[in-house]
C-alpha positions in Angstrom: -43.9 109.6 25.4 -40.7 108.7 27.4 -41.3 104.5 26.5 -42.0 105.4 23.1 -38.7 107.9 23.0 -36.9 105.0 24.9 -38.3 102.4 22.0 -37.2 103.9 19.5 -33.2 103.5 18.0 -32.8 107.5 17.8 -33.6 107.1 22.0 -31.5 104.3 22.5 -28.7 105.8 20.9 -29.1 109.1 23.0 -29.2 107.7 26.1 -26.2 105.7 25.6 -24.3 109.2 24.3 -25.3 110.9 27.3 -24.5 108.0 30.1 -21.4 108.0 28.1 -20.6 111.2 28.6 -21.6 111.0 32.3 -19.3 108.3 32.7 -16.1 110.2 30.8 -16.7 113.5 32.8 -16.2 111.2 35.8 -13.2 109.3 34.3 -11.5 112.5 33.9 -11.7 113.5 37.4 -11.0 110.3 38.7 -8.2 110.2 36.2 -6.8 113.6 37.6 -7.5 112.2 41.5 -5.6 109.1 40.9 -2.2 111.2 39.8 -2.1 112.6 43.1 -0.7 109.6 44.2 2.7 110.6 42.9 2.6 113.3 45.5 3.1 110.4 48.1 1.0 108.8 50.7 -0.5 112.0 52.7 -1.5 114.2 49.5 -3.3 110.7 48.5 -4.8 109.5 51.6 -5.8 113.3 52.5 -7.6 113.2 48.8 -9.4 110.0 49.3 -10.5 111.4 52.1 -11.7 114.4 51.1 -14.3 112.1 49.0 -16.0 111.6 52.0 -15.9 114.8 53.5 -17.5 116.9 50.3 -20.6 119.5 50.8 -20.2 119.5 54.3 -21.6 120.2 56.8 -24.8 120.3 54.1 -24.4 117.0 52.6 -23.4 114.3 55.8 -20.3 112.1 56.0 -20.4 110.1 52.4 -23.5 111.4 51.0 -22.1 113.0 48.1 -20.3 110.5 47.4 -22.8 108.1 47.4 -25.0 110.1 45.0 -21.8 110.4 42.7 -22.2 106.3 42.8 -25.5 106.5 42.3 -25.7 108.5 39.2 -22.9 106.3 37.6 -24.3 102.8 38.3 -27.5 104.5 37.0 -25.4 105.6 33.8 -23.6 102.0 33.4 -26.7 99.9 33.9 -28.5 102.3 30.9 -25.1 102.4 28.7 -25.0 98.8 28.8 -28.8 98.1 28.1 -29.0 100.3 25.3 -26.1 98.9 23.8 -26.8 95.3 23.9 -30.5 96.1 22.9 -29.4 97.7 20.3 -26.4 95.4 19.2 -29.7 92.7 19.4 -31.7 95.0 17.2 -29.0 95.4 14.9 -28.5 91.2 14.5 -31.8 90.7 14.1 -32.2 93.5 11.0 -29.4 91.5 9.4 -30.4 87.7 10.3 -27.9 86.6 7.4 -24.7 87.5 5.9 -23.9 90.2 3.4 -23.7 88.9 -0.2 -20.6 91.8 -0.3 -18.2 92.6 2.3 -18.9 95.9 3.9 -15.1 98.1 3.9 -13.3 97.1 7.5 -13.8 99.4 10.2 -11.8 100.7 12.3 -10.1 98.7 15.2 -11.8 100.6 18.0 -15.6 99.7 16.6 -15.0 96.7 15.8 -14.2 95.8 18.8 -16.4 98.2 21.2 -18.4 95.3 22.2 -16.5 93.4 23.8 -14.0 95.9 24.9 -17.5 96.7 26.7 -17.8 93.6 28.0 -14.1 93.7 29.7 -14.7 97.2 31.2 -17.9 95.5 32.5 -15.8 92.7 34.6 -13.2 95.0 35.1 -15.4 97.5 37.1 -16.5 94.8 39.3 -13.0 93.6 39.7 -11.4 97.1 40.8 -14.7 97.4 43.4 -13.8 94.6 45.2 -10.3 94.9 45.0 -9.8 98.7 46.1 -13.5 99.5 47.7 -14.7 96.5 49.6 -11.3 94.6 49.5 -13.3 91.9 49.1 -10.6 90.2 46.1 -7.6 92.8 47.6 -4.1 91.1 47.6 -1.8 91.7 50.9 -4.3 92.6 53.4 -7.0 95.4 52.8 -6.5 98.6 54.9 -9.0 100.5 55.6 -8.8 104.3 55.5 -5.2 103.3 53.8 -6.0 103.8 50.0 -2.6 104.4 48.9 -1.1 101.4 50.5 -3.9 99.4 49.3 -2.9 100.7 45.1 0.9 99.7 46.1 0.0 96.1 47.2 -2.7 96.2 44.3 -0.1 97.0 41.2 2.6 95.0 43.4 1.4 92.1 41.6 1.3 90.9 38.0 -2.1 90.1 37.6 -2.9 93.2 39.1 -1.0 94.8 36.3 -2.0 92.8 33.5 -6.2 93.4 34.6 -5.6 97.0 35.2 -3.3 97.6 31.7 -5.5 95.5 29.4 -8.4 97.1 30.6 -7.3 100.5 30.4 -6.7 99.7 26.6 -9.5 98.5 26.5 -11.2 101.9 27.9 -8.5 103.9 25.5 -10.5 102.5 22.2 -13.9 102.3 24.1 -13.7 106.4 24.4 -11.8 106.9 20.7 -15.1 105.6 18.8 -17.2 106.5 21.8 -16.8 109.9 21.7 -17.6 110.7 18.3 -20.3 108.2 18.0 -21.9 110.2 20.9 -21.1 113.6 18.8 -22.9 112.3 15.8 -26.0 111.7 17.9 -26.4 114.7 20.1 -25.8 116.3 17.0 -22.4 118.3 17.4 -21.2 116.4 14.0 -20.8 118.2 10.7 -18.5 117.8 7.9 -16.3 120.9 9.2 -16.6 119.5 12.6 -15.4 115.9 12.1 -12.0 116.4 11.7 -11.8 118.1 15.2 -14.5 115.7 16.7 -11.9 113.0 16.0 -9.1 114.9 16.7 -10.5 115.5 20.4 -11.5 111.6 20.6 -8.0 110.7 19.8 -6.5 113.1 22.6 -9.2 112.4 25.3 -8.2 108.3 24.5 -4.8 108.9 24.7 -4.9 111.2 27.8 -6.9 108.8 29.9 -5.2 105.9 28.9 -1.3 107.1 29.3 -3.0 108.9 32.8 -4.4 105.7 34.2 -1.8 103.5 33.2 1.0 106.1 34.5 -0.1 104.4 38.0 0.8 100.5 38.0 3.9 102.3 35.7 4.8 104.2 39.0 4.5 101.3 41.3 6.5 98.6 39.0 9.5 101.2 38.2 9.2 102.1 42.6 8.3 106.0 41.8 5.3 104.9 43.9 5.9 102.5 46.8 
C-alpha cells in the first residue's frame, strides 16, 4: 500500500508538501534563533548552547538535537526525491514542445527548480562553514558561534552566498506554500486569496529575518 501510495503523483506530491512543511516550521524557529544575535555575544552563545542542552536530563547532551537533524535530512532527502521524480515524470509526459504557448507563470515557479537546486548547495555550504568549520573563514571556534557568524558575513562571498540564497529560499516558500495547500487540501476558491496572502508574508518574513543578519554585521550592528 505505502509503494503504491509513494508511486503514485497524488503521493509524491504529498510527501513533498508535508517535508516542506517540516522544513518551514524549522526555518521559522531557526529564523527566530538567529535574531538573538542582535542581543550580543552572551544572549547568542547562551542560545546555541541551549541546543545542546534541551530535554535534559531525559534526552543526554545533543540528543535532541540530533533527532531534530535527523528528521530534517530525512525531510530534505524526500523533498528533493519527490521533486526531481516528479519534474522527470512531468518531461517525460510532455517529450515535445507545445504547439501553443502555455500563459507565463509566475516568477517564483518558474524558477522553483533550480532555486531548489541552490538551496541544495547552499545547505551544504552553511554546514561546513558554521557546523564543521570545515570551509569557515578566519579560524573556526568552537563553542564560539557568534564569533564564528561575524567572521562568516565579514566577507563578501560570505554575503553574496548567504543573500542570493535567502532569495532564493524567499520564492522557494511563496509558490511552496500554496502548492503544499492545494495538496493537503486546505485550498478553495474563498481560501486562495488568504492562502497567498499568508505565502507572501511567511516569504517576506523569512527572507527580510535571515538576511537582517549579514545586514547587521556589514552596517557593524553586529560585530
Amino acid at each position: 500500500m505505502a509503494r503504491t501510495a509513494w508511486d503514485s503523483t497524488v503521493g509524491k506530491k504529498t510527501v513533498m508538501a508535508v517535508s516542506g512543511l517540516i522544513m518551514l516550521l524549522y526555518l521559522v524557529v531557526h529564523m527566530i534563533g538567529n535574531l538573538k544575535i542582535f542581543f550580543g555575544a552572551g544572549e547568542f552563545n547562551h542560545y546555541a548552547h541551549w541546543l545542546r542542552t534541551v530535554g535534559e536530563p531525559f534526552m543526554h547532551y545533543e540528543w535532541t538535537l540530533w533527532l531534530v537533524r535527523i528528521v530534517l535530512v530525512v525531510a530534505v532527502v524526500a523533498h528533493a526525491t519527490s521533486a526531481y521524480q516528479l519534474s522527470r515524470r512531468d518531461i517525460r509526459a510532455r517529450p515535445s514542445k507545445y504547439v501553443h504557448k502555455k500563459p507565463r507563470a509566475s516568477y517564483a515557479t518558474r524558477t522553483m527548480r533550480w532555486g531548489g537546486i541552490i538551496l541544495g548547495l547552499f545547505i551544504v555550504w552553511h554546514i561546513l562553514d558554521l557546523t564543521t568549520g570545515t570551509v569557515h573563514s578566519g579560524g573556526f571556534q568552537e563553542g564560539r558561534p557568534y564569533q564564528n557568524v561575524v567572521d562568516t558575513f565579514s566577507t563578501w562571498y560570505g554575503n553574496v552566498i548567504y543573500v542570493v540564497a535567502m532569495l532564493a529560499l524567499g520564492l522557494h516558500i511563496r509558490h511552496g506554500f500554496w502548492s503544499a495547500a492545494q495538496t493537503l487540501g486546505a485550498g478553495s476558491r474563498s481560501r486562495d486569496r488568504a492562502l497567498k496572502a499568508t505565502a507572501n508574508v511567511l516569504a517576506l518574513l523569512l527572507t527580510v529575518g535571515f538576511i537582517a543578519v549579514p545586514v547587521g554585521v556589514m552596517t557593524g550592528v553586529v560585530s
